[in-house]
mmCIF file of the N, C-alpha and C atoms, coordinates in Angstrom:
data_MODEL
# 
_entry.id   MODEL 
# 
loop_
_atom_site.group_PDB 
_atom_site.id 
_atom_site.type_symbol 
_atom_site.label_atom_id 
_atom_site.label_alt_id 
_atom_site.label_comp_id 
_atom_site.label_asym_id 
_atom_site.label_entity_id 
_atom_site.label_seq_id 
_atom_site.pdbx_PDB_ins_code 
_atom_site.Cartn_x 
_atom_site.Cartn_y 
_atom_site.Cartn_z 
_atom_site.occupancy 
_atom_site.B_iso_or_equiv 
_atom_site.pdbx_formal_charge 
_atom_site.auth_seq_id 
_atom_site.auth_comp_id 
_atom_site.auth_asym_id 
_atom_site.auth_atom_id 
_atom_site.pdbx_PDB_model_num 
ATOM 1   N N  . UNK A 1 1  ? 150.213 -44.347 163.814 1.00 0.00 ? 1  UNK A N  1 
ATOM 2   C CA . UNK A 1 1  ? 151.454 -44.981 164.179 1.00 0.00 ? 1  UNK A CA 1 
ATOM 3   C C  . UNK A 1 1  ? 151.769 -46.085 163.165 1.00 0.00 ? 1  UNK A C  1 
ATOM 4   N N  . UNK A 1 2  ? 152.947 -46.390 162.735 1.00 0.00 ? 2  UNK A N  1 
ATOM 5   C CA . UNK A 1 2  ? 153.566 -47.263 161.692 1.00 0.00 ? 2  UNK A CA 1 
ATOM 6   C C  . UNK A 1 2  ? 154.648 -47.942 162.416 1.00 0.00 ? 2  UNK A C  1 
ATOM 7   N N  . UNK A 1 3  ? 154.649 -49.072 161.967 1.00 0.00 ? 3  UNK A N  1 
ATOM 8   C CA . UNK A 1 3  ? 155.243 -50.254 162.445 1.00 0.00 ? 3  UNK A CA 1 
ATOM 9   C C  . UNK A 1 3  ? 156.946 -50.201 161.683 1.00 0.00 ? 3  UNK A C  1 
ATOM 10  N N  . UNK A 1 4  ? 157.845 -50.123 162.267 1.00 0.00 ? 4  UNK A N  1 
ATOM 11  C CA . UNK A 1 4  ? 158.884 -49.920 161.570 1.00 0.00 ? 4  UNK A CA 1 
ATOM 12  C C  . UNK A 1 4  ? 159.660 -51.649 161.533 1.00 0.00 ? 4  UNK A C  1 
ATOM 13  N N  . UNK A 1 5  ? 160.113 -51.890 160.455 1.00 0.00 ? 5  UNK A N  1 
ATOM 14  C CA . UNK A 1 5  ? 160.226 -53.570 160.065 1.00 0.00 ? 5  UNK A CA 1 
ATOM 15  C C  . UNK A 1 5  ? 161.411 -53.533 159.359 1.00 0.00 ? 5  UNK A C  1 
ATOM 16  N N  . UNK A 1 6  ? 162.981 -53.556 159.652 1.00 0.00 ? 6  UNK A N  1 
ATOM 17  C CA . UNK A 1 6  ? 163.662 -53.622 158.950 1.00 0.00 ? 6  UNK A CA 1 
ATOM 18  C C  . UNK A 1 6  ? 164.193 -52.390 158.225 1.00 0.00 ? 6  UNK A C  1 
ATOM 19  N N  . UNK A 1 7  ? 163.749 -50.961 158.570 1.00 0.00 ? 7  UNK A N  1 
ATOM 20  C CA . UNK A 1 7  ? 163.667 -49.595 157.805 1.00 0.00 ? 7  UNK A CA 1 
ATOM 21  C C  . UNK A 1 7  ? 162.807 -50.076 156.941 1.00 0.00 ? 7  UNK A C  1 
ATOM 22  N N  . UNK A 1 8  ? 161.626 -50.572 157.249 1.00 0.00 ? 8  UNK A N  1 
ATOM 23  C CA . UNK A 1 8  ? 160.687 -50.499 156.323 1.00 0.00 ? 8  UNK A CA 1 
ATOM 24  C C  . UNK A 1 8  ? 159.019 -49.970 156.536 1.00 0.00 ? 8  UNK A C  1 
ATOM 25  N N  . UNK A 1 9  ? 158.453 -49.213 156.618 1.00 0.00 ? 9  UNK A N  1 
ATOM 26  C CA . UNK A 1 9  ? 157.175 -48.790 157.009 1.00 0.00 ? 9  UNK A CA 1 
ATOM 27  C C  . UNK A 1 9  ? 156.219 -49.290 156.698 1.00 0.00 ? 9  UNK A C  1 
ATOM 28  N N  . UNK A 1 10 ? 155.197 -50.258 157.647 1.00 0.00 ? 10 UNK A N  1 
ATOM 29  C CA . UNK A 1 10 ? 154.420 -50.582 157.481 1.00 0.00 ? 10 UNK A CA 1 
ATOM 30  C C  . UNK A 1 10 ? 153.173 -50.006 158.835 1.00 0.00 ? 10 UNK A C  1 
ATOM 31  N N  . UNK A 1 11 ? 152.300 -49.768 158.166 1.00 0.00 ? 11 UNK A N  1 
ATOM 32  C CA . UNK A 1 11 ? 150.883 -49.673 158.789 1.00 0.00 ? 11 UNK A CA 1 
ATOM 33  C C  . UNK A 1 11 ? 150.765 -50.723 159.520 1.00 0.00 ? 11 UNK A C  1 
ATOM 34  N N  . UNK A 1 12 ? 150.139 -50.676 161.073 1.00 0.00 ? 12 UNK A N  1 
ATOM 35  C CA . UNK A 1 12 ? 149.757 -51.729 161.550 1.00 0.00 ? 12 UNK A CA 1 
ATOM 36  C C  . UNK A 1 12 ? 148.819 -52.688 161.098 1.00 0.00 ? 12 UNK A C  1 
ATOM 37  N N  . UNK A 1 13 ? 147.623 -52.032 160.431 1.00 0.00 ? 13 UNK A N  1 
ATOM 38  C CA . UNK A 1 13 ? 145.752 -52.324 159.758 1.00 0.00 ? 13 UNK A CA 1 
ATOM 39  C C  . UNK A 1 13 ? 147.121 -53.094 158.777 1.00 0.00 ? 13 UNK A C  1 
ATOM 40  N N  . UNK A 1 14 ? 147.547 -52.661 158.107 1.00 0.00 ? 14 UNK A N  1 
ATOM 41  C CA . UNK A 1 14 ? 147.991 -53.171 156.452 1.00 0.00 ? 14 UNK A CA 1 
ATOM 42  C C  . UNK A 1 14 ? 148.710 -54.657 156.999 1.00 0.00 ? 14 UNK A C  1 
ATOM 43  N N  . UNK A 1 15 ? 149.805 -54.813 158.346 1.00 0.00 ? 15 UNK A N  1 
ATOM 44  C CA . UNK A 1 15 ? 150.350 -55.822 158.146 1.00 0.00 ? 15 UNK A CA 1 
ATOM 45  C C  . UNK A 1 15 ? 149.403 -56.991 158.777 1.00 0.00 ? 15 UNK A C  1 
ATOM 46  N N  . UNK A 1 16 ? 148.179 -56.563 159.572 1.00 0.00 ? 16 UNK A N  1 
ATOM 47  C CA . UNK A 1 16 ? 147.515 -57.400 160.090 1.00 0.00 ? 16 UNK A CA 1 
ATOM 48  C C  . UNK A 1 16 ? 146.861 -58.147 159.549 1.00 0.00 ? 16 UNK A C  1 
ATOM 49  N N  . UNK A 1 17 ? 146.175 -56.903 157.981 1.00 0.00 ? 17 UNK A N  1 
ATOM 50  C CA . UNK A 1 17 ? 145.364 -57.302 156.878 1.00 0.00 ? 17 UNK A CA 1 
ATOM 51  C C  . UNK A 1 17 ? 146.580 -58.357 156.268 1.00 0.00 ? 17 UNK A C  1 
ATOM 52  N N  . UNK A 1 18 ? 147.626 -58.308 155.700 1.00 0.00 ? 18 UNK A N  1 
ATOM 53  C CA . UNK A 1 18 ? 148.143 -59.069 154.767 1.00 0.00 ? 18 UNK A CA 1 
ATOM 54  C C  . UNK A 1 18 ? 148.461 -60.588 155.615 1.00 0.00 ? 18 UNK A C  1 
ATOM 55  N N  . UNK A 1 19 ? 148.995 -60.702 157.051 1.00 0.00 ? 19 UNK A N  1 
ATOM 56  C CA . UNK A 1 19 ? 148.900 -62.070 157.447 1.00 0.00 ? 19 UNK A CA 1 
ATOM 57  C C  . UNK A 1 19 ? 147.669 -62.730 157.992 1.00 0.00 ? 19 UNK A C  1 
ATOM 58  N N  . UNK A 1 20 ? 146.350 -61.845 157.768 1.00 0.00 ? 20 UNK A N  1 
ATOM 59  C CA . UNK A 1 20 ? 145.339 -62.447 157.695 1.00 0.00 ? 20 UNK A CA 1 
ATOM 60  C C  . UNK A 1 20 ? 144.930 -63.369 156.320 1.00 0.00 ? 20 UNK A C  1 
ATOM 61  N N  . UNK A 1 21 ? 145.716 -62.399 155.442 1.00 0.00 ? 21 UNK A N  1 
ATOM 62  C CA . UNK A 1 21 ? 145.274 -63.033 153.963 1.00 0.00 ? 21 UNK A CA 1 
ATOM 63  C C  . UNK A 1 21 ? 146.458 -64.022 153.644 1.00 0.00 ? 21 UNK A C  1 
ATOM 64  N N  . UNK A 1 22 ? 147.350 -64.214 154.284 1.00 0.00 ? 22 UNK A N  1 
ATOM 65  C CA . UNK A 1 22 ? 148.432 -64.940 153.918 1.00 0.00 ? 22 UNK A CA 1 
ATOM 66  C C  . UNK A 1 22 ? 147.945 -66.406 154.897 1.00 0.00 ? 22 UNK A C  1 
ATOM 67  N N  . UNK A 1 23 ? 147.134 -66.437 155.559 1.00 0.00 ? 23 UNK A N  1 
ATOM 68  C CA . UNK A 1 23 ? 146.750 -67.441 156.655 1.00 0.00 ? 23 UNK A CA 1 
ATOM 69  C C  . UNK A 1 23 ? 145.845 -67.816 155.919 1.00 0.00 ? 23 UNK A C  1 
ATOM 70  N N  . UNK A 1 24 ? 145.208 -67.301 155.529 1.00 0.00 ? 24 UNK A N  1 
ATOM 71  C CA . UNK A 1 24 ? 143.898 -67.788 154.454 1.00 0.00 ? 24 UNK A CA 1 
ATOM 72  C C  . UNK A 1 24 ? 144.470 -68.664 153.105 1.00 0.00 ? 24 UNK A C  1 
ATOM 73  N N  . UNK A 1 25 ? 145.422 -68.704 152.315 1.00 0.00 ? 25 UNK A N  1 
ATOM 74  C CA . UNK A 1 25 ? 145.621 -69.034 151.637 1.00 0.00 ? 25 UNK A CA 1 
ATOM 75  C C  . UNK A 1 25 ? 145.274 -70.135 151.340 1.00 0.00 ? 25 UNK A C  1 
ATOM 76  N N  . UNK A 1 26 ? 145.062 -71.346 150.265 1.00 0.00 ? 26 UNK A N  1 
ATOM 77  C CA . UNK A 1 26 ? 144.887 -72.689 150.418 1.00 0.00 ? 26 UNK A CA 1 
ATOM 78  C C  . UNK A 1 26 ? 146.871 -73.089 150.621 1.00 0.00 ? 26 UNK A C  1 
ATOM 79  N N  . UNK A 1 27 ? 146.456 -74.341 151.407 1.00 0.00 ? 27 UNK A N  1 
ATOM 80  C CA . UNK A 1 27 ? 147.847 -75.018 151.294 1.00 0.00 ? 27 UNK A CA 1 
ATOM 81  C C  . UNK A 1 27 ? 148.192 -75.312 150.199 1.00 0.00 ? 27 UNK A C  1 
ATOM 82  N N  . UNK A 1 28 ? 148.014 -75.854 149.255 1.00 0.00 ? 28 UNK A N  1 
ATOM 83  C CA . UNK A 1 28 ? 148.719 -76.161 147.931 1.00 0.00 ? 28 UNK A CA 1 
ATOM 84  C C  . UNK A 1 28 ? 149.377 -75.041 147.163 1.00 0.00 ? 28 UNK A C  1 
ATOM 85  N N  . UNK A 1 29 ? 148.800 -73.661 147.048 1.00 0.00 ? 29 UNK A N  1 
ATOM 86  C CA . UNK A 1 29 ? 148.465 -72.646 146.750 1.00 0.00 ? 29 UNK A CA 1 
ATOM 87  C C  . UNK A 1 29 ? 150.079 -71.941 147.435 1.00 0.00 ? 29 UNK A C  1 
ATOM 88  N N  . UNK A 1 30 ? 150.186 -72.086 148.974 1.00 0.00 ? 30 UNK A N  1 
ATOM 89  C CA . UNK A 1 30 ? 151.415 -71.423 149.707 1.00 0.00 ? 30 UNK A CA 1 
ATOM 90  C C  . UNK A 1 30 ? 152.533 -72.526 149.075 1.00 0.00 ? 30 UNK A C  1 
ATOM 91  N N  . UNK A 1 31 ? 151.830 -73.694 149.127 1.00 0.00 ? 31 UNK A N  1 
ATOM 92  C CA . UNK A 1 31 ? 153.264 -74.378 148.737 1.00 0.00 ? 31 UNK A CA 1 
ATOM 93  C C  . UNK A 1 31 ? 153.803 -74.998 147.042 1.00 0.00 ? 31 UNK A C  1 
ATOM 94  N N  . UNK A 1 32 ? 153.051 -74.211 146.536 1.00 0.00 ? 32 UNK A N  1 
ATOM 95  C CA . UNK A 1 32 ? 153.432 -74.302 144.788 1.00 0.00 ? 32 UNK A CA 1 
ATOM 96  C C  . UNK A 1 32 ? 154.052 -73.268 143.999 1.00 0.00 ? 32 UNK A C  1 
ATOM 97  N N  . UNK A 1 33 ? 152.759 -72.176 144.520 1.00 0.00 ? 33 UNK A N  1 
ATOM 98  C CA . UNK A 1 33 ? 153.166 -70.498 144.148 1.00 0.00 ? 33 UNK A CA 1 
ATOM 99  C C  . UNK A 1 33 ? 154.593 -70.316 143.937 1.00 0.00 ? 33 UNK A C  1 
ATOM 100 N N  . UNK A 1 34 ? 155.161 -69.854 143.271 1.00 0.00 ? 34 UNK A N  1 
ATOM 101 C CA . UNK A 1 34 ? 156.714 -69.511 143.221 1.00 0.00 ? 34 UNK A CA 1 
ATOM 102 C C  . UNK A 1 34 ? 156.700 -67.808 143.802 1.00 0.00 ? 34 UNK A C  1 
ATOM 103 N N  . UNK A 1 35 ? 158.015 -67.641 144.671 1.00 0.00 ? 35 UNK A N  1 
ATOM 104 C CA . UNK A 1 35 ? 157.768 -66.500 145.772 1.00 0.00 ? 35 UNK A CA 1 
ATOM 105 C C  . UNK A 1 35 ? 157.293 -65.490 144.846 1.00 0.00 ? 35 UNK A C  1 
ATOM 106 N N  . UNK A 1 36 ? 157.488 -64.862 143.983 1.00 0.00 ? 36 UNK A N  1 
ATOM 107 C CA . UNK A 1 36 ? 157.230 -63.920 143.814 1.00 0.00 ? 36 UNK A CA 1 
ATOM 108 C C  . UNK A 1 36 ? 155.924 -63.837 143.042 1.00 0.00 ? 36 UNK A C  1 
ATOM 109 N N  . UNK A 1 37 ? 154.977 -64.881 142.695 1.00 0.00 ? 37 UNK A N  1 
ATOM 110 C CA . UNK A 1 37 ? 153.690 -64.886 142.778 1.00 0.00 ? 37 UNK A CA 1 
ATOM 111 C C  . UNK A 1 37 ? 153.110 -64.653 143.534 1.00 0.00 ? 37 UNK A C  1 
ATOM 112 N N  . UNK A 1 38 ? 153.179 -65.485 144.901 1.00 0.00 ? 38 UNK A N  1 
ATOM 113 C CA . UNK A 1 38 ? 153.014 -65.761 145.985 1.00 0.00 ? 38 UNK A CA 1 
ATOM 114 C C  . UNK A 1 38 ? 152.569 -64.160 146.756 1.00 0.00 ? 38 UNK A C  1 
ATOM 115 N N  . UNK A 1 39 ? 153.970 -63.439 146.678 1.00 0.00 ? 39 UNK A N  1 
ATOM 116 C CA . UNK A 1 39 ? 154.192 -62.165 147.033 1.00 0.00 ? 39 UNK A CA 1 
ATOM 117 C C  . UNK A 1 39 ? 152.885 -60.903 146.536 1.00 0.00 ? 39 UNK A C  1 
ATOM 118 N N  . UNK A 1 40 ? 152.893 -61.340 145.115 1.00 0.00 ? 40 UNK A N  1 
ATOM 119 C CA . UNK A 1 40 ? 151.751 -60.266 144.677 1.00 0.00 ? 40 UNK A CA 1 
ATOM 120 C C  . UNK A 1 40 ? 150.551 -60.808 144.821 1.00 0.00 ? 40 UNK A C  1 
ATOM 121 N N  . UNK A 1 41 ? 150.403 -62.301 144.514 1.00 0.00 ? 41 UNK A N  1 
ATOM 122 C CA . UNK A 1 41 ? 148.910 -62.348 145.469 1.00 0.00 ? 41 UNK A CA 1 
ATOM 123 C C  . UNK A 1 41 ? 148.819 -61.624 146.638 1.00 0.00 ? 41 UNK A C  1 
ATOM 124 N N  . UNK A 1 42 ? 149.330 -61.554 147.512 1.00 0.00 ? 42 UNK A N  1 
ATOM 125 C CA . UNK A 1 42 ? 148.973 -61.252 149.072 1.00 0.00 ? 42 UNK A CA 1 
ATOM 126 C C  . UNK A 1 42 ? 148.536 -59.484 148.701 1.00 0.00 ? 42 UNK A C  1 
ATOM 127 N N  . UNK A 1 43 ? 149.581 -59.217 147.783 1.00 0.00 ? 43 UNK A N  1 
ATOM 128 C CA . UNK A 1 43 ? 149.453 -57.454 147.430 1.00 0.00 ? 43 UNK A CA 1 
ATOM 129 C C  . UNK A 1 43 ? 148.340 -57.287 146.740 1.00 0.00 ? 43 UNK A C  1 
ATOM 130 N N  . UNK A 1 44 ? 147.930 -57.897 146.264 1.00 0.00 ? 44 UNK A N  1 
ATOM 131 C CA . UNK A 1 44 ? 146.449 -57.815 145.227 1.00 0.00 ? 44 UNK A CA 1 
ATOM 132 C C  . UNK A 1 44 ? 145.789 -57.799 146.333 1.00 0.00 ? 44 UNK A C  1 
ATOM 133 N N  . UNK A 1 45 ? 145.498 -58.876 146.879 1.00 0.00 ? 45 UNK A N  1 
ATOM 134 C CA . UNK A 1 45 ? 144.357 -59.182 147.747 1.00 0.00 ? 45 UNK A CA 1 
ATOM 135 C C  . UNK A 1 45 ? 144.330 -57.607 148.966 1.00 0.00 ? 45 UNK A C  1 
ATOM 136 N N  . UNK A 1 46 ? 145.336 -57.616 149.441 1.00 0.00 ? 46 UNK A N  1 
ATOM 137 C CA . UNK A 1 46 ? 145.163 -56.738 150.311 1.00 0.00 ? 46 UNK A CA 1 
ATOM 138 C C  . UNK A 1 46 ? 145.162 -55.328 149.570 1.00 0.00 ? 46 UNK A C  1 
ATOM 139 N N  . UNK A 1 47 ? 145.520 -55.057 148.417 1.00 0.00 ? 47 UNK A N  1 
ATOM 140 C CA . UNK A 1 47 ? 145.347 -53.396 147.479 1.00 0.00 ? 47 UNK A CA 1 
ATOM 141 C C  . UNK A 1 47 ? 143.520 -53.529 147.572 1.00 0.00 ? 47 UNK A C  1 
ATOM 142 N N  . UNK A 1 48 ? 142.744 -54.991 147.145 1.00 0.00 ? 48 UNK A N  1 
ATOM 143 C CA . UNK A 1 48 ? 141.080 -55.273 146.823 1.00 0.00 ? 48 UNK A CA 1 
ATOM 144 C C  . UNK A 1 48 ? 140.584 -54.859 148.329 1.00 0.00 ? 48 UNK A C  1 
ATOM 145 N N  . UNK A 1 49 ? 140.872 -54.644 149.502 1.00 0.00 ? 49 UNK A N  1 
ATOM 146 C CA . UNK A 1 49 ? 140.445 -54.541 150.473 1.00 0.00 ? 49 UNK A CA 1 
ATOM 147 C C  . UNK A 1 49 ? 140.660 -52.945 150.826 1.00 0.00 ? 49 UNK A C  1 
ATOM 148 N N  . UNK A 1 50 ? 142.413 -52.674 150.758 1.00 0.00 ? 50 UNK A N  1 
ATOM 149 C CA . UNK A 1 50 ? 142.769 -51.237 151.464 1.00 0.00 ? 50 UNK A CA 1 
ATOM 150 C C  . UNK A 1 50 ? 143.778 -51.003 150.172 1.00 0.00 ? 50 UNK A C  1 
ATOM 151 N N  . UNK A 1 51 ? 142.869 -50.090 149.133 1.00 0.00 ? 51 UNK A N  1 
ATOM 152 C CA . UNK A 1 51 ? 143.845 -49.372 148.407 1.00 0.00 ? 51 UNK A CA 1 
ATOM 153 C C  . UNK A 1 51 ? 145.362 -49.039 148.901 1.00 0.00 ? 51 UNK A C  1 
ATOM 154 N N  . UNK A 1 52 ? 146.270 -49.151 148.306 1.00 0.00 ? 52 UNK A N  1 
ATOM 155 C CA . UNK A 1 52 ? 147.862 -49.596 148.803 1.00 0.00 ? 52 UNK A CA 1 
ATOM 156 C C  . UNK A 1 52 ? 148.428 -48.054 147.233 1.00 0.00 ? 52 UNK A C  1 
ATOM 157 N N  . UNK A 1 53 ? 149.672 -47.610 147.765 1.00 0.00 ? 53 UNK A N  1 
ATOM 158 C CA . UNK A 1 53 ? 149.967 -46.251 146.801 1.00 0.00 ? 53 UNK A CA 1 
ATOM 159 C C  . UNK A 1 53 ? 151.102 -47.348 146.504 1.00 0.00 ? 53 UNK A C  1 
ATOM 160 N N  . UNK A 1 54 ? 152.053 -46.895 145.517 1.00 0.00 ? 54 UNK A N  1 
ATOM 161 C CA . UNK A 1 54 ? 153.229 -47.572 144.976 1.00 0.00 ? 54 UNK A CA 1 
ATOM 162 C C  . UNK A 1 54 ? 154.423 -47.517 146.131 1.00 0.00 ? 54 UNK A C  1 
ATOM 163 N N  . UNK A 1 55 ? 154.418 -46.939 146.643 1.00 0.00 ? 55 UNK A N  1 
ATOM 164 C CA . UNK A 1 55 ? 155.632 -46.843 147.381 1.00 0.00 ? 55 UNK A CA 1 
ATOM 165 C C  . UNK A 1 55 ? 155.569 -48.036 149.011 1.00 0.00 ? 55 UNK A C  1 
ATOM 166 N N  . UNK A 1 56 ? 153.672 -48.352 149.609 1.00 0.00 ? 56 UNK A N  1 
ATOM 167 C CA . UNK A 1 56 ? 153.133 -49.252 150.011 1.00 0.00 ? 56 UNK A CA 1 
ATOM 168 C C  . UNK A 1 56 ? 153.319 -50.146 149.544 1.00 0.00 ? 56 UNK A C  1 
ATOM 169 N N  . UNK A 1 57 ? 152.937 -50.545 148.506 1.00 0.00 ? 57 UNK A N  1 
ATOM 170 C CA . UNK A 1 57 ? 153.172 -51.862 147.740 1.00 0.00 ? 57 UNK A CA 1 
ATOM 171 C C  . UNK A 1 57 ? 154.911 -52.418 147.468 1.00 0.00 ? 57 UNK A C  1 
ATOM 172 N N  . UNK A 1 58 ? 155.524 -51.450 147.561 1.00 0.00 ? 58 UNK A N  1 
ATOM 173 C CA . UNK A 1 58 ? 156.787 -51.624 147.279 1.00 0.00 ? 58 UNK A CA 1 
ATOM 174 C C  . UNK A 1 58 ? 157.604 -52.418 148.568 1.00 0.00 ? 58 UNK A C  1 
ATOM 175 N N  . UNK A 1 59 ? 156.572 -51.244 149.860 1.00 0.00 ? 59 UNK A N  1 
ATOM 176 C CA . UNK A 1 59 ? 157.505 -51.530 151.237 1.00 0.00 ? 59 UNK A CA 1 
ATOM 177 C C  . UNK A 1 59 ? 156.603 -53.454 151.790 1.00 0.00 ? 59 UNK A C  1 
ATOM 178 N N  . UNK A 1 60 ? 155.380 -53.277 151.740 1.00 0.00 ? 60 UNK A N  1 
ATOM 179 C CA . UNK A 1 60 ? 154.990 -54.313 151.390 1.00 0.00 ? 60 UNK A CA 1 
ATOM 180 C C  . UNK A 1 60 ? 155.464 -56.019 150.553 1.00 0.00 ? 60 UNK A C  1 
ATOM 181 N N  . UNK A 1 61 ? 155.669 -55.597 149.406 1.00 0.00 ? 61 UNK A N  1 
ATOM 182 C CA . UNK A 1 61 ? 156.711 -56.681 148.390 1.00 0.00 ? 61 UNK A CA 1 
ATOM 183 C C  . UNK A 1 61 ? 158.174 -56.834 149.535 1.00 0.00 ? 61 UNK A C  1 
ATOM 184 N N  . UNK A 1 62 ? 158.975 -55.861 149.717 1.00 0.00 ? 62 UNK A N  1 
ATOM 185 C CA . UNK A 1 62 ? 160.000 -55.904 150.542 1.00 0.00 ? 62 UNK A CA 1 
ATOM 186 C C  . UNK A 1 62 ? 159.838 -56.697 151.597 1.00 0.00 ? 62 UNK A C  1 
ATOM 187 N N  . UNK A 1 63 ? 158.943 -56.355 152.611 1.00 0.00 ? 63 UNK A N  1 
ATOM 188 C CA . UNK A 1 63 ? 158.633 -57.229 153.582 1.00 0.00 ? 63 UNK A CA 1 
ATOM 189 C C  . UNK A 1 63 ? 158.293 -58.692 153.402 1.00 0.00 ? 63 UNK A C  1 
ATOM 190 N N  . UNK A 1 64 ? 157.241 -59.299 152.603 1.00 0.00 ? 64 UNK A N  1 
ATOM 191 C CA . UNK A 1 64 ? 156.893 -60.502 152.175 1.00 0.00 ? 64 UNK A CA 1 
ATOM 192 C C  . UNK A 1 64 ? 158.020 -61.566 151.905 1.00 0.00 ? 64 UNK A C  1 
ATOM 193 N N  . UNK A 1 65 ? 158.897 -60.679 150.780 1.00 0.00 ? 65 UNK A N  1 
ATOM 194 C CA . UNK A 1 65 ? 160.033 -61.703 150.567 1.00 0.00 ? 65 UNK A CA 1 
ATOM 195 C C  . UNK A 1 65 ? 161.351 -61.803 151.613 1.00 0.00 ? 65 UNK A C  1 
ATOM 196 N N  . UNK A 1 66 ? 160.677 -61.247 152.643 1.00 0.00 ? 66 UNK A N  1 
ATOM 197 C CA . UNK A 1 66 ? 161.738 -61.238 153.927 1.00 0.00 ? 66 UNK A CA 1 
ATOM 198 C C  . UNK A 1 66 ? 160.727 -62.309 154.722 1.00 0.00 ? 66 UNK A C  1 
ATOM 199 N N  . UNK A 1 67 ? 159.924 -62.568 154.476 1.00 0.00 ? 67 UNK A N  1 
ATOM 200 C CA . UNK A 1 67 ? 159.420 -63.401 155.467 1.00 0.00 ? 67 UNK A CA 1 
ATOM 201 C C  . UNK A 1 67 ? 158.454 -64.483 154.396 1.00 0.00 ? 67 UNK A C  1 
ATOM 202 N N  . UNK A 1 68 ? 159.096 -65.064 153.674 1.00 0.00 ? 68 UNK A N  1 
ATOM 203 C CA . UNK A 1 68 ? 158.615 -66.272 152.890 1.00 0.00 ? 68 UNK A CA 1 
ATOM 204 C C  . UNK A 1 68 ? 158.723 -67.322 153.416 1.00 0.00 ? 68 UNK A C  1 
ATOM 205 N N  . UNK A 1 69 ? 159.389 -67.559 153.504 1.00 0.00 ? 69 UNK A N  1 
ATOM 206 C CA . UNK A 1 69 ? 159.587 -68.948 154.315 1.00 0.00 ? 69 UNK A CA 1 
ATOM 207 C C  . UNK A 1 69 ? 158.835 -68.992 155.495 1.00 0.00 ? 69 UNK A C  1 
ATOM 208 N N  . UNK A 1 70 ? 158.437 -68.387 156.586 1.00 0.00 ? 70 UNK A N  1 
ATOM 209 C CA . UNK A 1 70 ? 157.272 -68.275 157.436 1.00 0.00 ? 70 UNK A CA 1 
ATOM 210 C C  . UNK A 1 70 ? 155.630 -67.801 157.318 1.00 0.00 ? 70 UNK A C  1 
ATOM 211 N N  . UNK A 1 71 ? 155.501 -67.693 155.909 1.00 0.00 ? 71 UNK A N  1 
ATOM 212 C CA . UNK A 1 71 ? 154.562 -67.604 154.968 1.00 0.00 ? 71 UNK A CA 1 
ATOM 213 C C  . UNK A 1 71 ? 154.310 -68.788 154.747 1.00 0.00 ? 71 UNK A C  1 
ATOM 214 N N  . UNK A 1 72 ? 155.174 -69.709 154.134 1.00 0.00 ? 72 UNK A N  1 
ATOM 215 C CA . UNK A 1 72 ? 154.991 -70.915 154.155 1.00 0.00 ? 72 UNK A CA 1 
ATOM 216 C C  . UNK A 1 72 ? 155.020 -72.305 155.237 1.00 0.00 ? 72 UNK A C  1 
ATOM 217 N N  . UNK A 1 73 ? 155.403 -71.844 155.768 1.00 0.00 ? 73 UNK A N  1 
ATOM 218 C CA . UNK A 1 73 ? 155.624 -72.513 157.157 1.00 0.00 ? 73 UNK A CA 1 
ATOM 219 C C  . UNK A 1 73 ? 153.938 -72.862 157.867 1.00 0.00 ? 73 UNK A C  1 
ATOM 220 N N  . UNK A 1 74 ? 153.264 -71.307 157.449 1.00 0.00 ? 74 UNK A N  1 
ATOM 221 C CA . UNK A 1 74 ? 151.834 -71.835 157.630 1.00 0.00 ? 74 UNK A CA 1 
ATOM 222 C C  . UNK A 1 74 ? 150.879 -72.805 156.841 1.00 0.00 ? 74 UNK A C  1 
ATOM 223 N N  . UNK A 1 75 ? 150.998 -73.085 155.884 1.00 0.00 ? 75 UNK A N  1 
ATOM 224 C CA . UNK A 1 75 ? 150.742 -73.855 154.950 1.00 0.00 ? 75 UNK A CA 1 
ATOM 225 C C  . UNK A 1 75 ? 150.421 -75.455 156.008 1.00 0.00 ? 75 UNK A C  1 
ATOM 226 N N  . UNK A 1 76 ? 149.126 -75.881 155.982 1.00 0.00 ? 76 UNK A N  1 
ATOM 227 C CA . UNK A 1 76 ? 148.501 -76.804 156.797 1.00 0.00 ? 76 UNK A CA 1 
ATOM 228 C C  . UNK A 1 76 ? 147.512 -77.359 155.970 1.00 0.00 ? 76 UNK A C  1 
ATOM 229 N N  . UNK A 1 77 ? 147.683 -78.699 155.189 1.00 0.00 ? 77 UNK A N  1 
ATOM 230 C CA . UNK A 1 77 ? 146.746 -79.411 154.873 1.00 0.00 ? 77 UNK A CA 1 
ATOM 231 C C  . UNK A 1 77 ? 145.202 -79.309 155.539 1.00 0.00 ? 77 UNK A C  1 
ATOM 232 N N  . UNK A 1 78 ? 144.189 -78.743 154.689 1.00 0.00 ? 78 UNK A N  1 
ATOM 233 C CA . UNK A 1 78 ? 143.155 -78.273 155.824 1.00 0.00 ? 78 UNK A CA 1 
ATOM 234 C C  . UNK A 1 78 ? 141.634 -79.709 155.701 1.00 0.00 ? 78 UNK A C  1 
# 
């Protein structure tokens, strides 16, 4: 089953994995990154865990920069 986000397909495992890794981030790190760094870190990290095909990574990137600003929003001096 796939999580439908906007007409966008995402795996449940994949989006759980990426706001696990997006929670992890250091704060300085969420709040310096310029988005579209920001964006492919999370895709790296989560391709190093669960190999991701191009068209994943694509729907992935799509999603992220739809939800940047609540990406950052987590960002907590730790």
């Amino acid at each position: 089953m796939r999580a439908v986000l906007n007409n966008i397909l995402i795996d449940p495992s994949i989006l759980r994995l990426l706001w696990s890794i997006a929670s992890s981030i250091h704060y300085k790190d969420l709040l310096n990154l310029p988005d579209a760094e920001l964006s492919q870190h999370i895709i790296q990290e989560v391709n190093c865990r669960l190999p991701l095909d191009a068209e994943q990574c694509g729907n992935i990137n799509t999603y992220l920069n739809s939800k940047i600003m609540l990406i950052r929003d987590l960002a907590e001096p730790a």
